[in-house]
N, C-alpha and C positions, 0 to 999 in steps of 0.2 A: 491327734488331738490331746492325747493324754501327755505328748512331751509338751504340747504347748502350754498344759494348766501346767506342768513339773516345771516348768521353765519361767514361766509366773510367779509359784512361792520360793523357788530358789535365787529369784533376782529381786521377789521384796517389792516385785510390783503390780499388785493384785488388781486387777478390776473386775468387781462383779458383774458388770453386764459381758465383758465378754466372758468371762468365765459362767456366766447363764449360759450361754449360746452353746460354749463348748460342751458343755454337759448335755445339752438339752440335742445337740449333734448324736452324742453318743451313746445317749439313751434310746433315742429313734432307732441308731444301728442294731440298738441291742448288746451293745458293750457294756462289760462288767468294768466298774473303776478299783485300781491298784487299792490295796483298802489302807496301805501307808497315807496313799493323795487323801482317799476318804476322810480320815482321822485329820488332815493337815484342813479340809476344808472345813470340816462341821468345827474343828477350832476356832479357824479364822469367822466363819461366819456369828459363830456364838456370841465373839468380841464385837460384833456389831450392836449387836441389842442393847436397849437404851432403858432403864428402869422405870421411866414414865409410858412406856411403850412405844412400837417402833423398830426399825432398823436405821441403822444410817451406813452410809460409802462405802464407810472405810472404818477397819478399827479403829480407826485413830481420830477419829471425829465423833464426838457428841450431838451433833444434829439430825435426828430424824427427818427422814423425808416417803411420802407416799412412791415414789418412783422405784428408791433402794428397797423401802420394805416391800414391795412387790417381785422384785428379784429376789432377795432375801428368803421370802418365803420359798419359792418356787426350785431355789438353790437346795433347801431342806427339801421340799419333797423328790428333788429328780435322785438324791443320794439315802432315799428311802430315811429319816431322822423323823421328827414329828417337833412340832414348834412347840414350845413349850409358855404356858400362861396364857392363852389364847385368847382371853375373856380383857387382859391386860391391853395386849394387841388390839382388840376391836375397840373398842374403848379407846385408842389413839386416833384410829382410821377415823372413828367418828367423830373425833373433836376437831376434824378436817372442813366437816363440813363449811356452807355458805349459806347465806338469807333467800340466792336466788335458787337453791336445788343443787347445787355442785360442790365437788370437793377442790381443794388447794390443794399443793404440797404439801403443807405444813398447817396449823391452826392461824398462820397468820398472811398465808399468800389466798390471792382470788382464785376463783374457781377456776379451770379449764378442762376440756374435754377428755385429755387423756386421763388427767388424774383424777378425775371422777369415775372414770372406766376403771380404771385400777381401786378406788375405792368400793364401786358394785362388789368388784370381783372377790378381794379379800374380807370386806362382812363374809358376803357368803359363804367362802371357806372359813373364814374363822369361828363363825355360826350360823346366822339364818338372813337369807337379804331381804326379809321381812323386818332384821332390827335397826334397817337404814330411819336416819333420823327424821325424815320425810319423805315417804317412798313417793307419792305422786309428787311432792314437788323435785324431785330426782329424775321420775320417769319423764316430767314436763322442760327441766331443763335440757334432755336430749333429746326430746321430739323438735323442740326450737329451731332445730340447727337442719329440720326437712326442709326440703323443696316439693310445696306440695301442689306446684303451680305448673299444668301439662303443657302449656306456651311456651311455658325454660328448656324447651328440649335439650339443651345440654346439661340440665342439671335437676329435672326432675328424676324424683326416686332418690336423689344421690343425699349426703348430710354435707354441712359446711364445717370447716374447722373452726369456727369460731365467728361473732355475732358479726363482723367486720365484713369477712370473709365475701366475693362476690362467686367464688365455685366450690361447687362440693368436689371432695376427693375418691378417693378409694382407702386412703387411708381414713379418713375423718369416718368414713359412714361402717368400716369396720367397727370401728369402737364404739359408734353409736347402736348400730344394730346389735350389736352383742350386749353393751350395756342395758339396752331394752331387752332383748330374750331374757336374760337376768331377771328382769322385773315382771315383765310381764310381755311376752310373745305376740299376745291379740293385739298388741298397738303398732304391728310392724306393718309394713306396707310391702307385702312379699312382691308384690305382679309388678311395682313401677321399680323397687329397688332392684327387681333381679333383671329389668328391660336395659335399665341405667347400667349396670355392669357390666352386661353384654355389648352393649354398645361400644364400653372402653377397651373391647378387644381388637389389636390389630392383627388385621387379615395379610400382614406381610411377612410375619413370624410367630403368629400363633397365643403371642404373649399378650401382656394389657400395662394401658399407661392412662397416664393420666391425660387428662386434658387442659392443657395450662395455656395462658393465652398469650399469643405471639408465637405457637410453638406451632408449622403447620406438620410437622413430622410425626410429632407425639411417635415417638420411638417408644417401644416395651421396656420394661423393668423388672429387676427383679421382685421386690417391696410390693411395686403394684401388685406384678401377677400373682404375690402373696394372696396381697389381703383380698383383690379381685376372688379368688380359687376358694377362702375360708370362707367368704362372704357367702359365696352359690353353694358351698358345702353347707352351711348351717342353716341353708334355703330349701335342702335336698335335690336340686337344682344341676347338679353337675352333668345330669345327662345329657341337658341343652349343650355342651361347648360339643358334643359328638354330629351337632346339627351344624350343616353349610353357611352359613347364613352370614352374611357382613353388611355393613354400608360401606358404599361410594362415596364424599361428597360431592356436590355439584359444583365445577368448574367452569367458568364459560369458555376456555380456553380448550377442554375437552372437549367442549360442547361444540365448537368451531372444526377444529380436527376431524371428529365424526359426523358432521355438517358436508365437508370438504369432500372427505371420503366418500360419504353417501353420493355427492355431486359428482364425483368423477365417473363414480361406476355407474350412474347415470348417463352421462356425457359418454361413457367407453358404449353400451348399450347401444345408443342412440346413434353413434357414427358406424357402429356393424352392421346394424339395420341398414343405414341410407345406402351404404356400401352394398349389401345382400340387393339390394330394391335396383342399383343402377346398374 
């Protein structure tokens, strides 16, 4: 991993999101980084910062965005640095905001889910997420996106990506649910969200998917089983996947099959008897 970041600034073609990941790889391992690469990142990262506050892409771009500054940051802490003007930075994050409770990219895109997540997240680190510019109207923008209707069986408990949205995800309700513990934990709905999650577990490989429609497979995922796994972690929750437990759906085609079956060994039953009797 660390020839892939050397092999990144020696070709001149940086991306910080993957150069998140690979850090964020090898700090999990517990790798120490070359402290030459060190020096070449907190470089290149510094040149990102924008004097109105902010990060943006790439050195070479003057535009801030909530997405990079959220890497950005996250880049300085995995290589142990400290950001520096903090107060400058929040003061960006929050002129992101929106009239409905969320944050944009930018002071001039609409709200959406992620980057209002990523907005919680950085007040907080950058000071207190008490200095959100509207804390309930923040926490009201991501309760919006519940299903808090126990008829939707497919999608109570779960959040929607967005107001359009006809199913909630696994990814969507990560960020919601985190966004809310952020603010305020008692508004969580722990019993329906963590039923909805377990639900999206497949019992044919152990992993989780989403449930999308037309899809009667819903095969496992990485991503999912991600955010599935943080979700029930930050539930304390995890000792449930140690339990049996799946659903079937119902088939009539199954339903037939094991109809059929039952009738045979029925019918086999029934002709040993007359047999035994003549």
């Amino acid at each position: 991993m660390e020839d892939e970041i050397t092999s990144m600034f020696n070709e001149g073609k940086i991306d910080i999101y993957d150069l998140f990941y690979l850090l964020n790889a090898l700090d999990s391992l517990g790798a120490s980084l070359d402290l030459n690469l060190h020096d070449k990142i907190y470089e290149y990262i510094n040149e990102t910062v924008q004097i109105t506050g902010g990060f943006s892409p790439t050195n070479t771009s003057t535009n801030a965005n909530l997405i990079s500054t959220f890497y950005i940051y996250n880049i300085f802490t995995l290589i142990n640095e400290t950001v520096e003007n903090k107060a400058l930075h929040k003061n960006w994050v929050l002129s992101c905001d929106n009239i409905d409770g969320g944050y944009g990219g930018n002071h001039t895109l609409s709200s959406t889910l992620l980057t209002t997540y990523y907005a919680i997240y950085l007040v907080k680190e950058l000071g207190n997420v008490s200095d959100l510019v509207n804390q309930n109207s923040t926490l009201n923008y991501l309760k919006s996106f519940f299903i808090n209707d126990p008829d939707n069986l497919e999608n109570f408990g779960g959040y929607l990506p967005d107001a359009f949205a006809k199913n909630s995800l696994l990814s969507s309700t990560y960020f919601c649910v985190e966004g809310i513990r952020l603010i305020n934990s008692s508004e969580l709905n722990k019993l329906a969200t963590v039923n909805w999650v377990l639900n999206h577990q497949n019992f044919r490989d152990g992993g989780f998917s989403e449930h999308v429609e037309e899809n009667d497979q819903r095969l496992s995922s990485i991503s999912a089983s991600y955010y599935a796994f943080e979700i029930l972690k930050g539930f304390n929750s995890l000792d449930l996947l140690y339990e049996d437990i799946f659903m079937v759906e119902f088939s009539f085609l199954t339903l037939i099959i094991v109809l059929s079956i039952i009738g045979i060994i029925i019918a086999a039953i029934y002709l040993i008897w007359r047999k035994r009797r003549i």
